[in-house]
C-alpha positions in Angstrom: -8.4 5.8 -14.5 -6.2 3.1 -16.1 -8.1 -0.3 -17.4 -6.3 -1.9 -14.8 -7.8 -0.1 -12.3 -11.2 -0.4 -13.9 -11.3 -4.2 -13.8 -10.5 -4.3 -10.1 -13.5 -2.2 -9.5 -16.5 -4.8 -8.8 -18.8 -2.4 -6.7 -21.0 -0.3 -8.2 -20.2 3.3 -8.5 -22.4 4.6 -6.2 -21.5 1.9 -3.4 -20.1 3.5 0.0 -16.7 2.1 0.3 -13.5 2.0 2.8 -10.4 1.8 2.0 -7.0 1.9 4.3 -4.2 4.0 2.3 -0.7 3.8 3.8 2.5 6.1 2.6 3.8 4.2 0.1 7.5 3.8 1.3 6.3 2.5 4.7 3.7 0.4 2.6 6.8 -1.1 0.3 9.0 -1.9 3.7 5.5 -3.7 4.8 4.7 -5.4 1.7 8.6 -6.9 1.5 8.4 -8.4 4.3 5.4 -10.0 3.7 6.6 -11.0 -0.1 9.7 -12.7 2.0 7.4 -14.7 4.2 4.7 -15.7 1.4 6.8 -16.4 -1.7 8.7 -19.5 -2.0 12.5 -19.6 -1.6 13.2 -20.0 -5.5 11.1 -16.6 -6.0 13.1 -13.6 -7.2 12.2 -11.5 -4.3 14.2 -13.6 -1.9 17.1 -11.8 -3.2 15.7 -8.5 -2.4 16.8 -7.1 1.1 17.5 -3.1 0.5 14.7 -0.9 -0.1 16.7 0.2 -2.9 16.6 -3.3 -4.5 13.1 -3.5 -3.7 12.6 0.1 -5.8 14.4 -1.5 -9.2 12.8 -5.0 -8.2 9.0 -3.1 -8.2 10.9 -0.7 -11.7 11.4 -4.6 -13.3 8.4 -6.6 -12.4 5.6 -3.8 -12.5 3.4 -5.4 -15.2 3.5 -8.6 -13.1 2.6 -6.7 -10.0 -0.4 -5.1 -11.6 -1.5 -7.8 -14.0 -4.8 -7.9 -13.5 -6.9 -10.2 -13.3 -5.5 -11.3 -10.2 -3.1 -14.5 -11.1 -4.3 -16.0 -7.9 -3.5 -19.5 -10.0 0.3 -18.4 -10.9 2.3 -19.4 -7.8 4.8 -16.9 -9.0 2.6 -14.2 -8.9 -0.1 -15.0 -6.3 1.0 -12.1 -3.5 1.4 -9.6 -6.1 -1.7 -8.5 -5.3 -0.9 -7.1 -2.1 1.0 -4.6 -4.2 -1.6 -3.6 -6.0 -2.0 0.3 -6.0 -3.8 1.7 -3.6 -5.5 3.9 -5.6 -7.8 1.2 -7.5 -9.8 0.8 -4.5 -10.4 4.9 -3.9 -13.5 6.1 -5.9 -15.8 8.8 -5.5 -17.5 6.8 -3.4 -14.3 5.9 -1.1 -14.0 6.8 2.6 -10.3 6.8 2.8 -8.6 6.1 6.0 -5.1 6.1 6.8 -3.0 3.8 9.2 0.2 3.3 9.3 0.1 1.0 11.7 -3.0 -1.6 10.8 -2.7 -4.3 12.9 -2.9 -1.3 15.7 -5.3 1.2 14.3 -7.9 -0.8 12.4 -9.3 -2.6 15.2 -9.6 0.2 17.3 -11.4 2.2 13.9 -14.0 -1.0 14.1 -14.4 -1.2 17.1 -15.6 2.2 17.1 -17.6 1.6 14.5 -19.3 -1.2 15.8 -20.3 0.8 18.6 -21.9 3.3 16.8 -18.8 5.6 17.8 -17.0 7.9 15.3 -14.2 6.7 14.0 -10.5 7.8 15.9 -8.3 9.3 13.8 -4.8 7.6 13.5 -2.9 7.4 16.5 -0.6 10.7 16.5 1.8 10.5 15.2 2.7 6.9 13.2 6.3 5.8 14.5 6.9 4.4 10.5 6.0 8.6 9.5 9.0 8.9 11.7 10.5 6.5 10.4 10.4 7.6 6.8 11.2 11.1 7.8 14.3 9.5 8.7 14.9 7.5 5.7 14.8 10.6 3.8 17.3 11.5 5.0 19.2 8.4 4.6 20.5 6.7 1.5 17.3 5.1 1.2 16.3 8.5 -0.1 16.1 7.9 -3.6 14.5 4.3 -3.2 11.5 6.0 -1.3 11.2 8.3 -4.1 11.6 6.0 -6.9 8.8 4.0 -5.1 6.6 6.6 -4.3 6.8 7.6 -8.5 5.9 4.0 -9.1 3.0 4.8 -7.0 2.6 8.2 -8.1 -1.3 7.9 -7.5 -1.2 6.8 -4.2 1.5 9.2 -3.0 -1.1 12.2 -4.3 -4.2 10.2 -2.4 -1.7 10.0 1.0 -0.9 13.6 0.5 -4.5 14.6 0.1 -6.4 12.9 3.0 -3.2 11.7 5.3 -1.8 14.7 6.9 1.0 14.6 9.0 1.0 15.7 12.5 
């Protein structure tokens, strides 16, 4: 465990947690789109459109996307935290959950919950593991890998408790 991801750890250790892990090319696809719509126009990212400029764009500016504490002051750097690794949030402790498709899956998962239900697994299978499948074998390729190294961590946790169907 890095010190980064030790200072974003504020539970105890033996505090039951849930955390939402996404593969992490989908997840970077995701997390452009919302760096377009969140960061002002002067921000570097507006120039960003290809997941391959996204890749060198994460390669460039990784110590400002996990500079931790969180710059929630630094208007430059405010959303970075949505690209935070995965991984910081998955502990011993961590029930790990994996939707590709949140704003689908994760009320249905609470609702369940909520009912005193157990959980649904993620709806079979996620169009965006399709759709990865597919950019592998597209010139987006490399990108996806070069992203998935940057998150080397949460590639292994998708790999371990994300199966694909």
């Amino acid at each position: 465990m890095t010190a980064d991801a030790r200072s974003v750890r504020r539970l105890p250790p033996r505090q039951a947690k849930l955390t939402v892990v996404r593969e992490p090319c989908s997840r970077a696809r995701s997390l452009l789109r919302h760096w377009h719509t969140f960061f002002g126009k002067a921000h570097p990212i507006q120039a960003v459109r290809t997941l391959p400029q996204l890749a060198a764009f994460l390669r460039r500016e990784w110590r400002n996307v996990t500079a931790t504490p969180w710059p929630e002051a630094d208007a430059a750097r405010h959303h970075y935290i949505v690209g935070w690794p995965q991984a910081w949030y998955v502990d011993a402790c961590t029930t790990v959950i994996c939707f590709d498709a949140v704003n689908r899956e994760l009320p249905r998962y609470c609702k369940a919950a909520q009912a005193g239900r157990p959980p649904p697994q993620p709806l079979p299978p996620p169009a965006t593991r399709r759709a990865s499948a597919a950019a592998a074998a597209s010139a987006d390729a490399r990108a996806c890998d070069a992203i998935r190294e940057l998150y080397a961590d949460d590639t292994a946790i998708y790999n371990r408790h994300c199966p694909v169907s």
